[in-house]
N, C-alpha and C positions, 0 to 999 in steps of 0.2 A: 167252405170256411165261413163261420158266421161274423155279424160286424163286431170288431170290439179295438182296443188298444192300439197306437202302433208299435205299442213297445214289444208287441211279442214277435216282430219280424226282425228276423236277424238283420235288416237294413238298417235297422234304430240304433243299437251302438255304432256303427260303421258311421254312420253320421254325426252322432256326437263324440267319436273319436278325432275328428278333423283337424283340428285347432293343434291337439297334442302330436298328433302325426304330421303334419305338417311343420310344427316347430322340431319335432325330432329330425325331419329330411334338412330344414336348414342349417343343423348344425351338424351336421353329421360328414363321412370322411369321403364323400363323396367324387368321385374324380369334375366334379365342375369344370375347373380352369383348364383341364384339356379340352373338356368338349365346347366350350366357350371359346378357345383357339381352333380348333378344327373350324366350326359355324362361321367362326370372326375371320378367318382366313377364306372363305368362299365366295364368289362371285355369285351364287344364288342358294339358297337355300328352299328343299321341299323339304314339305312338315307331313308326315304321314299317318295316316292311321283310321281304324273302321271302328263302325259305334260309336259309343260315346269316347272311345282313342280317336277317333278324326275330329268329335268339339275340341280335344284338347289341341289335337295338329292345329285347328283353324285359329285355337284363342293363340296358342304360340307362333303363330304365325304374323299374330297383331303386335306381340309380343317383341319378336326378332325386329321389325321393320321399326318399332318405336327408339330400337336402338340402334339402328340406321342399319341393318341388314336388308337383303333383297331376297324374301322370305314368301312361299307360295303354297299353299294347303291343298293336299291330293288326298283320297280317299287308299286305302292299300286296294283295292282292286283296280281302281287306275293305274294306279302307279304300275302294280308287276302286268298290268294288261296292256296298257300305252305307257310304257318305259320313257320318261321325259328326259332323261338322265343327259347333259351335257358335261365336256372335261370344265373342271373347277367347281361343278357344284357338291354339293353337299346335302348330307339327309339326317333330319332328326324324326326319327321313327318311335312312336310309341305304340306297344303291345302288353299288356298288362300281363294277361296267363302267356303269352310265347305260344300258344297253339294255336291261334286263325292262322286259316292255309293262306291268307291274301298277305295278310304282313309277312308271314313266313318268306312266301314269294318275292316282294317288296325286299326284304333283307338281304333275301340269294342276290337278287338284280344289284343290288351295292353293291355287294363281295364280290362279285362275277369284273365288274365296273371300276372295283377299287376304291371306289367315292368314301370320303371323309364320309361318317354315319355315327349316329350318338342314338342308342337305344335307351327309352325309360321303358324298364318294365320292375315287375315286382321283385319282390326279395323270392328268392329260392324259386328264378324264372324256369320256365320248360324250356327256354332257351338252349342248348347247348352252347353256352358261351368261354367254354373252353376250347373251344376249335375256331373260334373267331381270329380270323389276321389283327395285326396292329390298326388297322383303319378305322376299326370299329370300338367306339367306347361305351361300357353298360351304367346305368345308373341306376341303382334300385331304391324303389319308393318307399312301398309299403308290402307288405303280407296279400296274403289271398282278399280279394274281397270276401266279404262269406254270403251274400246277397247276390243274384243277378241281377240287381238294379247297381250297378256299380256306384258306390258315392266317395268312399276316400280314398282309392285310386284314380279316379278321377281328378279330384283338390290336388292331390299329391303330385301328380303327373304333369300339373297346370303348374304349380307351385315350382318342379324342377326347371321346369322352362322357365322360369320368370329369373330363377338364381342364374341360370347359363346366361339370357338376356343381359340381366342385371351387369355382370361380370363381364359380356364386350362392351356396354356403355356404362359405366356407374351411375347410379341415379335417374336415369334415362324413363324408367317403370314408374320412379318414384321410391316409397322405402319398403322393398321386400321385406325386411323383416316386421313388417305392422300387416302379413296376412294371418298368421294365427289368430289376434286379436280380430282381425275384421269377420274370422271366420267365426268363433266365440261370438260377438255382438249378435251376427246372423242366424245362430243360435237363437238366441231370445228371442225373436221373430215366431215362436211356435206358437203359443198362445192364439198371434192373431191369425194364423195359418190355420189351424184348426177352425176356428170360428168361418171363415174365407171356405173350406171345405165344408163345412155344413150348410153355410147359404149356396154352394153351386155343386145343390147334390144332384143337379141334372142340366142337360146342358153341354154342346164342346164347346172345348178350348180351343182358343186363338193365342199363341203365344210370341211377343214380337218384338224387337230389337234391330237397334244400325250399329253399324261398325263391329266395334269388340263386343259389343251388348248381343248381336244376332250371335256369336255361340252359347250363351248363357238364352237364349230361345230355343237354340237348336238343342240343345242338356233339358233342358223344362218338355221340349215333345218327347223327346224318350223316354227320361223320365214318368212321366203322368201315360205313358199309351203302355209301356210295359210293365209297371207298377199297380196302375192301376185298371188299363184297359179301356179307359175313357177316351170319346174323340176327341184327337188334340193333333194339331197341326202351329208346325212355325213358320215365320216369314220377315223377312224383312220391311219396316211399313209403308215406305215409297213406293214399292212393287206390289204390298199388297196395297196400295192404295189406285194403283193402275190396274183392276181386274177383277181380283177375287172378291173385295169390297163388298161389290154388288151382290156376294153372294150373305152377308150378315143377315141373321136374325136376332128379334131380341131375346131369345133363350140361350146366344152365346154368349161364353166367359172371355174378358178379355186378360191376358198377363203380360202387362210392357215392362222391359227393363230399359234402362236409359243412364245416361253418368253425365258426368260435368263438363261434356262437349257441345259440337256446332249440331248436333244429331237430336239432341234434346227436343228442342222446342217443336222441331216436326213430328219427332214420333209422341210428344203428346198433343200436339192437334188432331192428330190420325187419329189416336187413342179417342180424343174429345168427341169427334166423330162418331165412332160406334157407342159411345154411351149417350148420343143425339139419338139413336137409332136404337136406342133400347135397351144397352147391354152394361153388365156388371163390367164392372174394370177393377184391376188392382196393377199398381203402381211400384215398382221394383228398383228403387234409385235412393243415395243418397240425401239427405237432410235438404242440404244446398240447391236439388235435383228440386222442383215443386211438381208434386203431381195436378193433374188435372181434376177441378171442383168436385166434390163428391166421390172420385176414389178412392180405397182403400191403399195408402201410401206405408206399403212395407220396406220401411228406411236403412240404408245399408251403411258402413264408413265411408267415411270420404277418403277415394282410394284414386288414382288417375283410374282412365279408361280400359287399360289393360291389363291393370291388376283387378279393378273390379270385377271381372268377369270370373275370379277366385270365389269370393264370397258369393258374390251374385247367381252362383247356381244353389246354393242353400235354398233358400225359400220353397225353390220349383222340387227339391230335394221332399222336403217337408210337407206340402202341396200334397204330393204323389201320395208319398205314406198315409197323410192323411186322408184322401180320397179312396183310395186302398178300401181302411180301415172301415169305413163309413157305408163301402159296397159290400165289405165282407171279402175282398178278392185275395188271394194269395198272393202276395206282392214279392215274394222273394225268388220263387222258381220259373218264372219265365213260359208262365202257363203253359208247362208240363204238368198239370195237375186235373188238365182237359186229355181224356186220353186221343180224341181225334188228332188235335193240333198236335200230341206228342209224337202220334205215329205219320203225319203230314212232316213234321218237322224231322224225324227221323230220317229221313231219305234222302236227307242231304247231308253236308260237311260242313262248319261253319269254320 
């Protein structure tokens, strides 16, 4: 594929659909207030799910405890491998298509269990959710993604956790219904995203965040390593600051997200840091949020911490496509389009 547009990957509407699918999910007939009782009634809740469905488990899981639940993020192959499962907990399991065999398993381990369980997945899931006991409640987001780089199934699936949250604490998140718009603003962010993709046409990425912000890094490495194919790795920056640190060059890109917590000011001294040591940075936070001198400060709403991490995967969204674009890479099929890796990848189940 040669360089050109990111408009010709079917990822490019899927992302600028966000705002209007996400405003459709919040008003929509949803069963919320049951699965906001089942959650609201647990003694602990695990948040589940693989790929970019376990950034959503972990952002909901920031999600759950901001509105005083006791809420804990497992990957679906944990979960049905080392079954956590105690009496009174509870599971919110997100699977978008219903066909990974690890959530699949994840799901049986409920029903087998009994456990209160709220599944988000897509509309017209693979699910058989007609054979489901009453313990279990579905909640559908959106449509198929049509992209392998998943983007508004992802917003979407973040978005329903923030309504369930919202709904055992009121206001607790802050005001749900100001994500569409944040998501819209984060939009407008392309301009300088592109331009951002043409200065780090070579170069990995370093992509870094604390608290609620480290899912919105962990969405930014898959996004950019499967879209685009570029070295990129996440971390949290405390920990990368105990270690891997040592390993910077100045040809790495750095990407920090950050919001309007106690987490701020360290992850951009860390940040400050590796642009001491040579390297590009750009700045993922809020107005309010100040980046560090000389970064490229891609400014998001002013959202609390755990709704931020809605919008705040946009950019790294945007990022991707555009670095795609710019290598030429096929960004949508999940580099089946390398016949090795497809026949490597064939041999397994996912």
């Amino acid at each position: 594929m040669s360089a050109g547009s990111v408009e010709r990957y079917r990822l490019y509407p899927a992302i600028q659909a966000q705002p209007s699918e996400c405003a459709k999910l919040l008003s929509s007939a949803q069963p919320f207030s049951r699965a906001a009782e089942q959650l609201g009634h647990a003694s602990r809740v695990w948040t589940v799910g693989i790929g970019t469905s376990y950034n959503a488990a972990n952002a909901a899981s920031w999600m759950l405890r901001a509105a005083g639940l006791e809420a804990r993020p497992l990957t679906s192959f944990e979960f049905a491998t080392w079954p956590p499962l105690a009496d009174a907990d509870a599971v919110l399991l997100f699977a978008h298509t219903g066909r990974k065999q690890y959530s699949g398993q994840a799901l049986a381990r409920c029903i087998e269990r009994g456990a209160p369980t709220v599944v988000i997945t897509k509309v017209d899931t693979e699910l058989d959710t007609d054979s489901f006991p009453d313990s279990v409640t579905v909640i559908h987001t959106t449509t198929q993604d049509p992209s392998a780089m998943y983007t508004v199934s992802h917003t979407t699936a973040m978005t329903a956790a923030a309504m369930i949250a919202d709904l055992v604490s009121p206001g607790a998140l802050g005001d749900v219904s100001e994500i569409p718009s944040a998501l819209a603003s984060a939009l407008t962010l392309e301009e300088q995203i592109a331009e951002l993709a043409a200065e780090w046409s070579s170069g990995a990425l370093i992509a870094l965040g604390a608290g609620p912000m480290l899912t919105a890094a962990e969405e930014a490495h898959i996004k950019i390593a499967e879209a685009s194919r570029r070295a990129v790795r996440h971390q949290e920056p405390e920990s990368f600051l105990h270690g891997p640190v040592v390993q910077i060059v100045d040809s790495d890109r750095i990407l920090s997200f950050a919001a309007n917590d106690e987490a701020a000011q360290r992850t951009r001294a860390i940040t400050r840091l590796t642009m001491d040591m040579g390297c590009a940075a750009a700045w993922v936070a809020p107005a309010s949020v100040s980046a560090p001198e000389s970064a490229r400060h891609l400014i998001l709403s002013e959202l609390a911490p755990a709704l931020l991490t809605i919008p705040a995967v946009v950019p790294a969204q945007l990022l991707a496509a555009h670095l795609a674009a710019n290598d030429g890479v096929n960004a949508d099929d999940f580099r089946t389009d390398v016949p090795e890796f497809l026949e490597a990848l064939s041999k397994l189940s996912l």
